[in-house]
C-alpha positions as a Markdown table, in Angstrom:
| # | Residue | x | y | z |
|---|---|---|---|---|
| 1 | Unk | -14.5 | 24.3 | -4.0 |
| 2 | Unk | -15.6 | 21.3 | -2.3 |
| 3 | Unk | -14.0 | 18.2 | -3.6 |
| 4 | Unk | -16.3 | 14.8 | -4.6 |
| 5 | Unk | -16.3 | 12.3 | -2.5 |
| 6 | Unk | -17.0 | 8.6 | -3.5 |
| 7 | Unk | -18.0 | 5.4 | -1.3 |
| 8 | Unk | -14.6 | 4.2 | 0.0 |
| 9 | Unk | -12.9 | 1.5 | -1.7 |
| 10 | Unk | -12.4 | -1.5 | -1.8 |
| 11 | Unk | -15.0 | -2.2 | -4.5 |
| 12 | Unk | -15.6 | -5.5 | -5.4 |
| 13 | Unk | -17.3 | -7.1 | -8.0 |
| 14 | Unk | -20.2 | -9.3 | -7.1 |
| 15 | Unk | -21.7 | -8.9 | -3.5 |
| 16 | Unk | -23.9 | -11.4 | -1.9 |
| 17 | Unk | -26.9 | -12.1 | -3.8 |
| 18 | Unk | -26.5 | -8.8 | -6.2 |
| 19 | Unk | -25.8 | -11.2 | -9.6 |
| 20 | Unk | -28.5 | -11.2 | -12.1 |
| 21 | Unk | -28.4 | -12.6 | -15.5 |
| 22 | Unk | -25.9 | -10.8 | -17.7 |
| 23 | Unk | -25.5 | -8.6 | -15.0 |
| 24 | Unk | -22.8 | -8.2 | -12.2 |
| 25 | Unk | -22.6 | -6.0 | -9.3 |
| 26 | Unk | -20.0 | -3.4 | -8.4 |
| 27 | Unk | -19.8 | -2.5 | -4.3 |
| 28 | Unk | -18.2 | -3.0 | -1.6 |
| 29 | Unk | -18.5 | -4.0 | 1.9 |
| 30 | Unk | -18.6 | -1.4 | 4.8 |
| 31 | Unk | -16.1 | -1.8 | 7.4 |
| 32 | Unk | -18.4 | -1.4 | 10.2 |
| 33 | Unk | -21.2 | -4.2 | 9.5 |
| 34 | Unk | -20.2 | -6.4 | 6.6 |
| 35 | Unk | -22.9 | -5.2 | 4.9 |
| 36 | Unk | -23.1 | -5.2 | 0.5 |
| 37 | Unk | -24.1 | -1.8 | -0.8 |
| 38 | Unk | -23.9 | -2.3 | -4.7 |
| 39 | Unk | -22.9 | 1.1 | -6.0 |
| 40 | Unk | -23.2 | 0.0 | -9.9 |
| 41 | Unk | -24.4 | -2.9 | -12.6 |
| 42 | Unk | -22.5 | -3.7 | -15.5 |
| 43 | Unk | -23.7 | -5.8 | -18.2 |
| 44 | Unk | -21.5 | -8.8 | -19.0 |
| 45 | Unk | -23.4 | -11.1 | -21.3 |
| 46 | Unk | -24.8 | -9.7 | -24.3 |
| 47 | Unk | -27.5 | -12.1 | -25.8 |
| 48 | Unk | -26.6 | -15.2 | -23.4 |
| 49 | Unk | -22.5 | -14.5 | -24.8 |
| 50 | Unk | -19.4 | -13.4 | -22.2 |
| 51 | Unk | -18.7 | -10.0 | -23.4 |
| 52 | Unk | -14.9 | -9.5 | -22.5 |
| 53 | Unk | -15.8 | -5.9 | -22.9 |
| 54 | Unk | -17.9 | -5.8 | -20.2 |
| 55 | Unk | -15.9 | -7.7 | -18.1 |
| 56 | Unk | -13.2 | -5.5 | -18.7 |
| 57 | Unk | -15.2 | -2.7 | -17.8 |
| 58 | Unk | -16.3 | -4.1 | -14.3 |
| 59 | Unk | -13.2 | -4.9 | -13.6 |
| 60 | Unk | -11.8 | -0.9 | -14.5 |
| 61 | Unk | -15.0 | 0.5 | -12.6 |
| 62 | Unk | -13.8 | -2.2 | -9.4 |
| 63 | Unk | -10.2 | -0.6 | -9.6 |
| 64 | Unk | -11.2 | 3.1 | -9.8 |
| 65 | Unk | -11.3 | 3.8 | -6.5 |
| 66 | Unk | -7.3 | 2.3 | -6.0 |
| 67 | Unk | -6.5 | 4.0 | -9.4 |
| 68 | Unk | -7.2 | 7.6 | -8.0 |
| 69 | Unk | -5.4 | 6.6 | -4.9 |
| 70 | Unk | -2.7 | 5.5 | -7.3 |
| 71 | Unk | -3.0 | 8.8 | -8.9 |
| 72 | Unk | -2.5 | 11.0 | -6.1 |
| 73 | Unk | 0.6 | 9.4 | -5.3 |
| 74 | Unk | 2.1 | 10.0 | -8.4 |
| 75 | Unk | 0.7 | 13.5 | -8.5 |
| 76 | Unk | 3.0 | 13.6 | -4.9 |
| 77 | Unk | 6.0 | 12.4 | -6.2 |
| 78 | Unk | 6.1 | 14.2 | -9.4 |
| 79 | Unk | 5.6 | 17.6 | -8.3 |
| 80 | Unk | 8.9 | 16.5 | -5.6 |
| 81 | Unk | 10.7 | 15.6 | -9.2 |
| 82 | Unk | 9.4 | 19.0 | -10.6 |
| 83 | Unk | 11.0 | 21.0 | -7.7 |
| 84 | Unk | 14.5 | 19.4 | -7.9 |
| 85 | Unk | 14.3 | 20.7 | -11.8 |
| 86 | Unk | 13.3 | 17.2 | -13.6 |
| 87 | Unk | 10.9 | 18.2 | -16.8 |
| 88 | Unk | 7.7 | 16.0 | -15.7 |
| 89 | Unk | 5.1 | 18.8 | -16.3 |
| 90 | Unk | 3.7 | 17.0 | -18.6 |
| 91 | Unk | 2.6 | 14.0 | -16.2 |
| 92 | Unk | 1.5 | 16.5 | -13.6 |
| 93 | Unk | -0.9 | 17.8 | -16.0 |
| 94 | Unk | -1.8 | 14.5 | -17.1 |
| 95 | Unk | -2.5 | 13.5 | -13.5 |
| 96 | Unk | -4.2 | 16.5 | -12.6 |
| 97 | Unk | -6.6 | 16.3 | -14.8 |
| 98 | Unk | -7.5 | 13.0 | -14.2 |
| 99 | Unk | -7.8 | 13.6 | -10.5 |
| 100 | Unk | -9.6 | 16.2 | -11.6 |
| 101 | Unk | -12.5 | 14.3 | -13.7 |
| 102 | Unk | -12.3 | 11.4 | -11.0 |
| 103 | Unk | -13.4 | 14.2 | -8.0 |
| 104 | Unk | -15.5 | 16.8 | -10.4 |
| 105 | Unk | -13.1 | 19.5 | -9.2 |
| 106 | Unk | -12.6 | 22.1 | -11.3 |
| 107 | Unk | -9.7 | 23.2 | -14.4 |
């Protein structure tokens, strides 16, 4: 199976130019030129209000690429805690599957 791949991180929220009302922006920067590439638009004001919800969300979507990075490494270190005999299956499955939804692999 071929695993997803996403835009590498960091993602950022906001790039040049890319707010618009009640709207912000969710990209990052490429390494080579500098260059904004807005990967997503979350809305943030609902009827001219903040909406903490939405900010909350932007900021979630911004962190997703260091939270599957974050994930991995887990995944690493339980599964050495498995192998000296420490009960953490749970948490491996945990992880796994959410390594799994972030990438579209497979159960």
């Amino acid at each position: 199976m071929i695993e997803a791949t996403h835009t590498p991180g960091p993602w950022e929220i906001e790039g040049p130019a890319s707010y618009r009302a009640g709207e912000v922006a969710i990209g990052t920067v490429a390494n080579d030129n500098d260059s904004w590439s807005e990967l997503a638009t979350v809305v943030v004001r609902v009827d001219g209000l903040p909406s903490p919800e939405g900010e909350a969300n932007a900021r979630l979507i911004a962190a997703a690429p260091d939270l599957l990075a974050a994930c991995r490494l887990a995944l690493v270190q339980f599964s050495s805690l498995a192998e000296s005999g420490i009960p953490v299956m749970h948490q491996i499955k945990e992880l796994s599957t959410a390594i799994r939804k972030a990438t579209g692999e497979q159960a």
